[in-house]
C-alpha angles and dihedrals in degrees: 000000000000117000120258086233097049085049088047095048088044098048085037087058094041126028084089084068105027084053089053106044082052091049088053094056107049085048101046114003106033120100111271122235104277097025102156096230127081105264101213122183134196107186106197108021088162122181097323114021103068109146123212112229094026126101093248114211130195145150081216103095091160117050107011126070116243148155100221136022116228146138108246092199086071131051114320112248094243134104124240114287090356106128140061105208136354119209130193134166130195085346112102089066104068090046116100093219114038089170091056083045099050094037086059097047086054084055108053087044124108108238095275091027112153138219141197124197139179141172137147109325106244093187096045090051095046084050100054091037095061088041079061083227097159099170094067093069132073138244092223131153094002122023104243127179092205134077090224079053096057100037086060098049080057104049098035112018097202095319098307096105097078097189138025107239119216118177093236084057090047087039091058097034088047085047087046093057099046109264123144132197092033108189137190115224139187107242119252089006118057135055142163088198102050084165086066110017097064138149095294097056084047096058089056093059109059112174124183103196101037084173086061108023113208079207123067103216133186150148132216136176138219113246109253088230090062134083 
C-alpha cells in the first residue's frame, strides 16, 4: 500500500489541477443531457478494474487505467441528468464526504438513473466479530494474531477507510440524497439491472463467503419525476 504521506504530498501537488481538468470535462468533453447512448461510469478502476465500454474515472494518473482524470472527493466531472448508471466499488470509504458525494451522483444522474455501490461490509464484520470467527477475516493490510486486530484492519485499513458502512447508514444517506428502491445485493452474483450489470462488472466483485459477504453492496435509482 501506498503511505498516507506519499497519497497526501501527491493530492496536495495535485487536486488544483485535478480540479481543473475536472472541471474541463464536465464543461466541454462529458456526454450532454439527452445524448442518445447509454452514459456508464465506473469512479475508482484502479490498477486493475478498469471496464471496457464504461467512462472510467480515477485521481490515480500513474498506475490505473482510466478515461478521465479527476478527484472524486469534488464535483464529479459530469453534467446534470447526463448518466445512466454509476458504479464503485470499495471507493466511498476512503472519501471524507459520502453525502457530497452521493448528492452529486444524484445529480449527474438522468430521472430514473441507477447506481451501484459497494465497500467493506460493517455488518458482516460486527457479525462475525461477535461470532469470534477469526478466520473470516484477513490479515490485510497488517498481519494481526487477534480478531479485534483484524476487524480493525477491515473497518479502518491503516487509517484509509474513513467510515464503517452498514447498509441501514447507506440506506438513510442514500435517502438523504434522494435515491429511491435502494437494494441490497450479493456481490458477483445479484442485480436488479442485468442489462448493465453484467458479467464484467461481476468479475470485478470475488467473494469468498457469499452467505456473509465481506462487500456491502447495494443499488439504488433516481426518482423519474426528478432533474
Amino acid at each position: 500500500m501506498v503511505t498516507r504521506r506519499i497519497k497526501a504530498a501527491f493530492y496536495a501537488l495535485m487536486a488544483p489541477v485535478m480540479s481543473f481538468n475536472g472541471w474541463l470535462h464536465r464543461t466541454i468533453r462529458a456526454p450532454k443531457p439527452g445524448n442518445s447512448k447509454p452514459v456508464y461510469v465506473h469512479l475508482g478502476p484502479g490498477q486493475n478494474n478498469y471496464l471496457t465500454g464504461w467512462i472510467n474515472v480515477d485521481a490515480n494518473f500513474l498506475t490505473a487505467k482510466i478515461d478521465v482524470w479527476a478527484d472524486l472527493r469534488n464535483k464529479l466531472p459530469f453534467k446534470d441528468n447526463s448518466v445512466d448508471l454509476f458504479y464503485s466499488h470499495h471507493v466511498i470509504e476512503h472519501l471524507p464526504d459520502i453525502p457530497f458525494h452521493f448528492k452529486e451522483m444524484f445529480r449527474c444522474l438522468k430521472p430514473g438513473g441507477k447506481i451501484r455501490i459497494g465497500g467493506p461490509n460493517g455488518d458482516s464484520a460486527i457479525k462475525k466479530f461477535v461470532e469470534n470467527d477469526i478466520n473470516w477475516f484477513s490479515v490485510f493490510p497488517d498481519h494481526r494474531n487477534s480478531i479485534g486486530g483484524r476487524f480493525e484492519n477491515l473497518i479502518f485499513c491503516r487509517q484509509e477507510h474513513l467510515t464503517i458502512l452498514t447498509l441501514s447508514f447507506l440506506d438513510e444517506l442514500l435517502s438523504n440524497a434522494g435515491f429511491m428502491n435502494i437494494t441490497k445485493c450479493i456481490p458477483g452474483k445479484e442485480t436488479r439491472f442485468p442489462s448493465i450489470i453484467t458479467a464484467q462488472v461481476f468479475a470485478k466483485e470475488p467473494e469468498s463467503d457469499l452467505q456473509t459477504p465481506h462487500t456491502l453492496l447495494v443499488e439504488a435509482e433516481k426518482p423519474l419525476n426528478k432533474t
